[in-house]
N, C-alpha and C positions, 0 to 999 in steps of 0.2 A: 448446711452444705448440701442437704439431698434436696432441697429446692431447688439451688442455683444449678444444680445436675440436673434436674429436670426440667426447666426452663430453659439451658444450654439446649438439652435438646429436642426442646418444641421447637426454638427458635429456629435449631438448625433446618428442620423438618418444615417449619412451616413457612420460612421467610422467599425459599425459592419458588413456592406455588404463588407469591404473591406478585412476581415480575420485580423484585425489588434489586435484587443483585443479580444484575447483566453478565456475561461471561468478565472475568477479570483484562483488563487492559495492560499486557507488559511492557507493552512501548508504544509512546507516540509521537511523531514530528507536525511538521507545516511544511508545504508546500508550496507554493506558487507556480498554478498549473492555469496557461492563457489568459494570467493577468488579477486570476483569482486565488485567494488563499483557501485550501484543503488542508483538511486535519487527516492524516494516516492513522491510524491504529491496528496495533496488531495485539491480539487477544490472544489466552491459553491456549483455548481449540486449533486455533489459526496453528501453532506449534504441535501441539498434541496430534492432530489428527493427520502434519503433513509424516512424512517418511524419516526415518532420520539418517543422518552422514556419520554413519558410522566410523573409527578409527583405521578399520582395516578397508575402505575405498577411500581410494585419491579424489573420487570425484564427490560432488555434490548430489545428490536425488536428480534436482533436477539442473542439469549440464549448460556452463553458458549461452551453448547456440538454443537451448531452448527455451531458455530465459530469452530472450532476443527475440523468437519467433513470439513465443506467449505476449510480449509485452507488444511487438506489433500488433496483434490483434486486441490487446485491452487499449492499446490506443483509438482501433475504431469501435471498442464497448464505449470508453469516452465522449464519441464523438455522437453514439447513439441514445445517452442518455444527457446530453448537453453538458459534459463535464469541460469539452475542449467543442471549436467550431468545428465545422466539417470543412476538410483541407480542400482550399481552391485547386480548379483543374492546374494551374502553376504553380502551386505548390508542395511543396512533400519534406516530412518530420524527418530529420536524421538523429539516428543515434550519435549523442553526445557521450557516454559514459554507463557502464554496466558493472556496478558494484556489490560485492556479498554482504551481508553484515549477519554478524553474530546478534543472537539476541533471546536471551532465556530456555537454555537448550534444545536450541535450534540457532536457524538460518534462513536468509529472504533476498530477494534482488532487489535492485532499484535500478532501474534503466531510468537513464537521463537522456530527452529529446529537445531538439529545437528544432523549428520552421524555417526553412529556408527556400526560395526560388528554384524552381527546375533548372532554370538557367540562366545564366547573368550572375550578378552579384547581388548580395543585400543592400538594401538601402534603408536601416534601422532597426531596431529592437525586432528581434524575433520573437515568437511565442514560444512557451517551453511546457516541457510535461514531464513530470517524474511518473512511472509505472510500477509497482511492488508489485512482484513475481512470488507467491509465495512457496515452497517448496513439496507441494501436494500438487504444484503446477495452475494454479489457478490467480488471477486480480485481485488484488485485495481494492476495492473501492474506495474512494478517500471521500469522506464527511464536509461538505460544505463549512465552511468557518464563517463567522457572521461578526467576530467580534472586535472593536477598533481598536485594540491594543495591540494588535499582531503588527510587525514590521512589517513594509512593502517595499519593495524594487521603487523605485520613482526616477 
């Protein structure tokens, strides 16, 4: 028994100096963001370190107009790290949808975008963008996905 005690905890001791266990991942989805499939994750710290919504506020940390504002501008981080194209001068992303979700004691946004023409009507498929607002106020950046089993729009 005092082996496995003590191997318990070398292991615990030694195993995170090696890179081997990443922050733990509590949720993750797919997206379809300008035609490409992203992986979201949201990790322990990602909750841990934002603020928490306490019982006794009505509100969230961070308030939907600033989830809104926040996620307009990770829309141009997007566009700065080629996650999304850079929007034609006739073109401009409307918000579609701004949702809270519960998730491992805490809470996150997802602002939902589409492309649409400055003016006139569409004439096909828009492009679309999901944003995660995390509530420390900050993008959570979504992971490329490479893999052919994922569903696609078509």
């Amino acid at each position: 028994m005092r082996k496995y005690l003590i191997l318990s905890a070398f292991l615990s001791l030694a195993l995170p100096s090696f890179g081997c266990c990443d922050d733990t991942v509590v949720q993750s989805f797919f997206s379809e963001i300008d035609g490409k499939m992203f992986e979201f994750e949201i990790e322990e710290s990602h909750i841990d370190d934002a603020p928490k919504w306490l019982d006794e506020n009505p509100c969230p940390p961070v308030s939907p107009k600033r989830a809104i504002t926040v996620s307009e501008a990770g829309l141009k981080l997007y566009a700065s790290r080629g996650i999304i194209r850079e929007s034609r001068a006739d073109m401009e992303w409307k918000l579609m949808r701004l949702t809270l979700n519960p998730v491992w004691g805490g809470w996150y946004w997802v602002a939902e975008y589409s492309q649409f023409p400055k003016t006139g009507g569409s004439t096909g498929i828009s492009a679309e963008a999901s944003v995660v607002v995390l509530m420390n106020g900050k993008v959570l950046i979504p992971k490329p996905e490479s893999r052919s089993d994922l569903p696609s729009k078509q």
